[in-house]
PAZAPA-4460 file (N, C-alpha, C; in steps of 0.05 Angstrom, whole numbers, plus 32768, in hexadecimal, padded with zeros to 4 digits):
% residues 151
    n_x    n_y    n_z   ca_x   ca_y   ca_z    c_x    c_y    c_z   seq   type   mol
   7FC3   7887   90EC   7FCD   7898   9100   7FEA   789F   90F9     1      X     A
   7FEF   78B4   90FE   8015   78C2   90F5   8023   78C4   910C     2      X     A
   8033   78B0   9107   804C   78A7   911B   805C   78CD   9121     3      X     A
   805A   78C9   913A   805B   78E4   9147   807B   78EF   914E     4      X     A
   8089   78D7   913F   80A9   78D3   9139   80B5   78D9   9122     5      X     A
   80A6   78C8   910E   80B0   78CF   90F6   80A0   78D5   90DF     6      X     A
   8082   78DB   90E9   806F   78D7   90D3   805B   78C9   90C7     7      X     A
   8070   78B2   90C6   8066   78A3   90BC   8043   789C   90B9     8      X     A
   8034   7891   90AF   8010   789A   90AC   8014   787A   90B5     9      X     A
   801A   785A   90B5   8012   784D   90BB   8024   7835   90D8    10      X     A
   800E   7830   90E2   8018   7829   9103   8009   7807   90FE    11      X     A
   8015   77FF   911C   7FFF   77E5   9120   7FF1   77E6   9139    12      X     A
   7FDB   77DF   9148   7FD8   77E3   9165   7FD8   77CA   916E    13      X     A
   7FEC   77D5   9183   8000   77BF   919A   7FEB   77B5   91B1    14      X     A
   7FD7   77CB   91BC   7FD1   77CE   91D5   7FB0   77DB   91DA    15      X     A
   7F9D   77DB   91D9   7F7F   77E2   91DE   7F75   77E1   91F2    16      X     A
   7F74   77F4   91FB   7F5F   77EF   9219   7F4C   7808   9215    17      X     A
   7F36   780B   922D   7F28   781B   9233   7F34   7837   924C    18      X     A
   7F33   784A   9249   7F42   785D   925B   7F35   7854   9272    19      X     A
   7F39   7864   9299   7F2C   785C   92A8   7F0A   7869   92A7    20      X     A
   7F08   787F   929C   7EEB   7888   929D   7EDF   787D   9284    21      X     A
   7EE9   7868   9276   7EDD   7858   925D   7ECC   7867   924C    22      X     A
   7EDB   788B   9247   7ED2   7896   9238   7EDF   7899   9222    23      X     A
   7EF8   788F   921A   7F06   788B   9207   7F1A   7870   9207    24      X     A
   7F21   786A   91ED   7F39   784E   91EF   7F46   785C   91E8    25      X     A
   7F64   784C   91FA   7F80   7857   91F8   7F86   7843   91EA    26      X     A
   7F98   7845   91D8   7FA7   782F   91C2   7FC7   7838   91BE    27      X     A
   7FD1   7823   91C4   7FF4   782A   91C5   7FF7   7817   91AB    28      X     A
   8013   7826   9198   8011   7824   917E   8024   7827   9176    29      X     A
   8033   7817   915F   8049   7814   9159   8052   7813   9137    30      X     A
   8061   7831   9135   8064   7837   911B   806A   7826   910B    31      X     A
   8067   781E   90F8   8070   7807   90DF   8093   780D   90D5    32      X     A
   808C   7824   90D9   80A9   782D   90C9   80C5   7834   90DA    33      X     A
   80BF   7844   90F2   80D5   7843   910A   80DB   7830   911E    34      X     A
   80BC   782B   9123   80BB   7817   912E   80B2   7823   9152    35      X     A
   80AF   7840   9158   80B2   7850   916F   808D   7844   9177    36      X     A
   8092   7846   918E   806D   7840   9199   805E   785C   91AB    37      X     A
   804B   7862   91A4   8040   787F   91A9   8022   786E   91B6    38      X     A
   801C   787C   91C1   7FF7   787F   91CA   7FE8   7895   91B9    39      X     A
   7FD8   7886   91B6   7FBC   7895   91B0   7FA3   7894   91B6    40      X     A
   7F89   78A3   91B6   7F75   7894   91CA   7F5D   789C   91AE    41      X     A
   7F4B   7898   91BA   7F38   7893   919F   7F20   789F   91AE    42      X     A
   7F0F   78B6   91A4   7EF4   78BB   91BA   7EDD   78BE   91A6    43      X     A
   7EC9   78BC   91B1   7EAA   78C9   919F   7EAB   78D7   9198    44      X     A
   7EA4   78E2   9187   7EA4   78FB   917C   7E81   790B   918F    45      X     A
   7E8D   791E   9191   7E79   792A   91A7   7E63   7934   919B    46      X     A
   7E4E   793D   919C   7E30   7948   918E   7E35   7965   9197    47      X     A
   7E35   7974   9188   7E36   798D   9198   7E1E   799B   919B    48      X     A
   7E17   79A8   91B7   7E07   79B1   91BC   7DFE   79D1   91C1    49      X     A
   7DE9   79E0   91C1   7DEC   79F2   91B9   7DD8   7A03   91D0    50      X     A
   7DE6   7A1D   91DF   7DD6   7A29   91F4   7DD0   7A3E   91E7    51      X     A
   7DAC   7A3F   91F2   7D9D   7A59   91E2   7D9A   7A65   91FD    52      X     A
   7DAA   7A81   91FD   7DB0   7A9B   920D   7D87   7AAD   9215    53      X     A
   7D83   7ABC   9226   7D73   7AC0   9229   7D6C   7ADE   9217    54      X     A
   7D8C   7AE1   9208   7D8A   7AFD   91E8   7D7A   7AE8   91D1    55      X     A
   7D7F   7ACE   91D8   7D75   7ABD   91C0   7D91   7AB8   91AD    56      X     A
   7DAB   7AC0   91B7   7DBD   7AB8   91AA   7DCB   7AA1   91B4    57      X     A
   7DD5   7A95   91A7   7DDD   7A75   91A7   7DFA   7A73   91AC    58      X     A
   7E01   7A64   91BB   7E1B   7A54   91B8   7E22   7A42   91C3    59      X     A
   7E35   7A2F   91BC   7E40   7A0D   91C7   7E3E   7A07   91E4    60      X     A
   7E35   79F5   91E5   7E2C   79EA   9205   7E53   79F0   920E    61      X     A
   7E58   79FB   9229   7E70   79FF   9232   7E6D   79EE   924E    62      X     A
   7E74   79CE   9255   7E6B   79C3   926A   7E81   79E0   9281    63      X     A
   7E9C   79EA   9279   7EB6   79F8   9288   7EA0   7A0C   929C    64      X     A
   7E84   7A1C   9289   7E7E   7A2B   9293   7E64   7A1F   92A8    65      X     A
   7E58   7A14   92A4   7E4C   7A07   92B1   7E5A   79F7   92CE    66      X     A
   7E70   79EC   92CF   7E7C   79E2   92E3   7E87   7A01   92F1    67      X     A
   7E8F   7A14   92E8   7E97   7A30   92F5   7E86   7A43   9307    68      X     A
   7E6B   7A34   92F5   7E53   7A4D   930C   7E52   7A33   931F    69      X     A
   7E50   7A1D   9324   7E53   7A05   9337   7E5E   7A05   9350    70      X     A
   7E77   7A12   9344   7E98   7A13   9353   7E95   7A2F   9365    71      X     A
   7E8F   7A3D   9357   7E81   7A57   9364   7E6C   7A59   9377    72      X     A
   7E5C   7A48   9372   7E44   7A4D   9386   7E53   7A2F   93A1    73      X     A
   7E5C   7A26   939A   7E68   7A14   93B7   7E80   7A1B   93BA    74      X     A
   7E87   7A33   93B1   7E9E   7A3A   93C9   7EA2   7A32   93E4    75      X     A
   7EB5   7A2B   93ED   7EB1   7A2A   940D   7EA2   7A1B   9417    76      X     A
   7E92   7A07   940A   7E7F   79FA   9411   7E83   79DB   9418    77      X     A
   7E7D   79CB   9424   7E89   79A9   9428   7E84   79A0   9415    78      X     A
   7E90   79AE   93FE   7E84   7993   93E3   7E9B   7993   93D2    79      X     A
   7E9D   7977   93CC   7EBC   7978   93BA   7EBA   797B   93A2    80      X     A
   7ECA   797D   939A   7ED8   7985   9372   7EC9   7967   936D    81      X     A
   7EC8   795C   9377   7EC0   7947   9368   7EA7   793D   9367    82      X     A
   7E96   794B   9376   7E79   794E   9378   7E70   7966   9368    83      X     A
   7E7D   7979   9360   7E76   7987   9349   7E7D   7983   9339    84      X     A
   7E93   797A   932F   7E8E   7969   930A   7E7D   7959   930C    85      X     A
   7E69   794E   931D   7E61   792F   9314   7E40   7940   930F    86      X     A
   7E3E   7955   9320   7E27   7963   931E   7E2A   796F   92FC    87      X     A
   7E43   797C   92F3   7E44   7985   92DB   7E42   7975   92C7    88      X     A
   7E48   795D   92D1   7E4A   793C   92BA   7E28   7938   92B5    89      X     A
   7E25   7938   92CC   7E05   792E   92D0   7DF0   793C   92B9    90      X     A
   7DF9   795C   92BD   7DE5   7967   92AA   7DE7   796A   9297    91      X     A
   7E15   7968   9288   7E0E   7960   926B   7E07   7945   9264    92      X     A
   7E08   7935   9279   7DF4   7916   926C   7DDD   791A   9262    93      X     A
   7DD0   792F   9276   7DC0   792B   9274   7DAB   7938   925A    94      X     A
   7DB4   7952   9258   7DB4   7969   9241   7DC2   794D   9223    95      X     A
   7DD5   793C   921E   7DDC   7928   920E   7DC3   7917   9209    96      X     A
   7DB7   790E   9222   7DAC   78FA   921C   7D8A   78FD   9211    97      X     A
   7D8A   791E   920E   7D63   7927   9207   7D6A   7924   91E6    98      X     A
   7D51   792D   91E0   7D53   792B   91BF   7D58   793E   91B3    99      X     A
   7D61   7953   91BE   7D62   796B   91BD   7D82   7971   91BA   100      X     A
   7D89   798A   91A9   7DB5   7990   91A9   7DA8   79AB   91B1   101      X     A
   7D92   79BB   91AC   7D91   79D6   91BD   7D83   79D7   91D8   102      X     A
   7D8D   79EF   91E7   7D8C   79ED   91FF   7D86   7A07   920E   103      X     A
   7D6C   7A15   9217   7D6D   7A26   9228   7D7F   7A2B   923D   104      X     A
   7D8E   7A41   923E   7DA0   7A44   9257   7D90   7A3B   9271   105      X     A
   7D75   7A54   9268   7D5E   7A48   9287   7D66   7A25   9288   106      X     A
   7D5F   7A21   9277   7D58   79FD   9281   7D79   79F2   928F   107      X     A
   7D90   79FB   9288   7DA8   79F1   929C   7DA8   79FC   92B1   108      X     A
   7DA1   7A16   92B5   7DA2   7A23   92D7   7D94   7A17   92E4   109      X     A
   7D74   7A0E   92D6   7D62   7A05   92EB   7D73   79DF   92E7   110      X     A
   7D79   79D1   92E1   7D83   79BD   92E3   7DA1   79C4   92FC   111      X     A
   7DB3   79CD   92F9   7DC6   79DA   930E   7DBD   79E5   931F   112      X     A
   7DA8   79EF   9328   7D97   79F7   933C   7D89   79E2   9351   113      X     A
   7D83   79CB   9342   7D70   79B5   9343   7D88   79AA   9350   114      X     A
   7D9A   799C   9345   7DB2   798F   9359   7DBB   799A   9368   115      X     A
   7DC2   79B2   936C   7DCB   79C1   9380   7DB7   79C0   939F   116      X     A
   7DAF   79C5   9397   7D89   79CB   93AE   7D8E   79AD   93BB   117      X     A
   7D96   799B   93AF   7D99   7981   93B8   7DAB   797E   93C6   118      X     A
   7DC7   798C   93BA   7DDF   797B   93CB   7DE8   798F   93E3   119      X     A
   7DDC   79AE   93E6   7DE7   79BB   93F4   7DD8   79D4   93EE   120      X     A
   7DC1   79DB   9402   7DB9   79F7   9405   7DC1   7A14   93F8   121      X     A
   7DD4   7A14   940B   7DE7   7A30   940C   7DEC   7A2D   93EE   122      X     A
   7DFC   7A19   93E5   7E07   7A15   93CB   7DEB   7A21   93B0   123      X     A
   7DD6   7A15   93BB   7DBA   7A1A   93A6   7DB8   7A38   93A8   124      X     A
   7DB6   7A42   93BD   7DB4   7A5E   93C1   7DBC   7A72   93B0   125      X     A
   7DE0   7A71   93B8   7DED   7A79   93AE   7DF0   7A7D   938F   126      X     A
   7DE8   7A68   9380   7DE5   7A67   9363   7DD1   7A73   935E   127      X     A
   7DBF   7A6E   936B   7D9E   7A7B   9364   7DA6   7A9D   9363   128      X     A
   7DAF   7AA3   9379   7DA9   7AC5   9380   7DBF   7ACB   9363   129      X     A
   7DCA   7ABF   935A   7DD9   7AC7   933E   7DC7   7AC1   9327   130      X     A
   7DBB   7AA9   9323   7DB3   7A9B   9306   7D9A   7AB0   9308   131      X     A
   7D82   7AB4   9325   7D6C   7ABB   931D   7D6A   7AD5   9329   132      X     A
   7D8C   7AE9   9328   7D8C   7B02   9327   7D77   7B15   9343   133      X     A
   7D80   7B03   9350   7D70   7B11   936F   7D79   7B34   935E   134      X     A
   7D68   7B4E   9364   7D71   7B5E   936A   7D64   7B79   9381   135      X     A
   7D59   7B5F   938B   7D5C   7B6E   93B0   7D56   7B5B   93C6   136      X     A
   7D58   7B63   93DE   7D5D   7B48   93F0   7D3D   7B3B   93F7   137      X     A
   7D25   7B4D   93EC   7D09   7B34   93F4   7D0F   7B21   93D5   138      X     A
   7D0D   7B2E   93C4   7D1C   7B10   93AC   7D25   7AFB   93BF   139      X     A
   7D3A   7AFD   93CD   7D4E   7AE9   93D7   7D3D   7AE2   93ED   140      X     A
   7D2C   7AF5   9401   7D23   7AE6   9413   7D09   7ACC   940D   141      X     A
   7CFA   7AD7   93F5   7CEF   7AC5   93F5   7CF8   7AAA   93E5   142      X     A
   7D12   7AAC   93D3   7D21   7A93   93CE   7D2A   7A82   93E3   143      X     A
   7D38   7A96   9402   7D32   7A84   941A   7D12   7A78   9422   144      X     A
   7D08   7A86   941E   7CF2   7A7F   9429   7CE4   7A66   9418   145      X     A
   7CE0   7A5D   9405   7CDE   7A4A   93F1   7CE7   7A30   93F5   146      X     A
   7D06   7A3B   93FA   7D1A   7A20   9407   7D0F   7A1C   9423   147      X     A
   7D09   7A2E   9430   7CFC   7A23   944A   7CE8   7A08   944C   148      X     A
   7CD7   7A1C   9435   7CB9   7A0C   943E   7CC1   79ED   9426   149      X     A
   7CCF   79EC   9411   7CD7   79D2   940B   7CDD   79BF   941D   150      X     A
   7CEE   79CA   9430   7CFB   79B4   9446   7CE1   79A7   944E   151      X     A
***
C-alpha cells in the first residue's frame, strides 16, 4: 500500500477490524518510512453483472438505477429510504446469488414489482403503470383489478 504522505510502497498494519455493514475491513496503517498513519479498507472484488435490454443490447447491472425507479414509484408514500435500499439490496443479493452474471431487465421489474406489491400498493402500481407501459386507462383498470382480486 503507498503511504498517501510520502509514497512510500511499504506500511505495517496497526489496527483491523470489520466496517459496520461487515462488507469491507478497515485497516489503519503505519508508513515504515514517515512513520504518518492513514486508513485503508479492503473489499471483494465484485462479479459484475450484466442487464439484457428488451433491443437485446446489454449493459452492467446499475443497482443507482434500480433503487431510482423504487424512489420514484414511493414518492410520497410511508415508506422510508431505508426500506428501499434494503428492497434494492435484496434483489442484487439476490440476482448475486443465482448461477447466472446475465440478467433479463423483465426478470428485475418483475422481482421490484414482486416487493413492491408487498410492502405498499399504490407504490406497486405506480411502477407497474411505468415498467408494463399501461397505454390507456382499461390496461390500468384491469392492473387494479388483479390487485383487487389478489387481496
Amino acid at each position: 500500500m503507498k503511504c498517501p504522505y510520502c509514497g512510500f510502497t511499504e506500511s505495517k498494519v496497526i489496527d483491523s477490524r470489520p466496517t459496520d455493514e461487515f462488507t469491507s475491513i478497515r485497516r489503519r496503517r503505519e508508513c515504515l518510512k514517515c512513520q504518518k498513519r492513514f486508513t485503508t479498507y479492503e473489499k471483494l472484488e465484485a462479479i459484475s453483472l450484466v442487464v439484457v435490454k428488451k433491443d437485446q443490447s446489454r449493459q452492467p447491472y446499475d443497482r443507482g438505477k434500480v433503487l431510482k425507479g423504487i424512489i420514484t414509484a414511493c414518492e410520497k408514500r410511508p415508506i422510508s429510504l431505508a426500506q428501499m435500499e434494503q428492497i434494492a439490496d435484496d434483489i442484487e443479493s439476490e440476482l448475486y446469488q443465482s448461477m447466472s452474471r446475465e440478467f433479463d431487465s423483465t426478470l428485475i421489474g418483475e422481482k421490484v414489482m414482486e416487493k413492491l406489491k408487498a410492502l405498499d400498493e399504490v407504490a406497486y402500481v405506480r411502477f407497474a403503470s411505468v415498467y408494463k407501459s399501461f397505454d390507456n386507462v382499461d390496461t390500468f383498470m384491469q392492473e387494479l383489478q388483479e390487485l383487487k382480486n389478489d387481496r
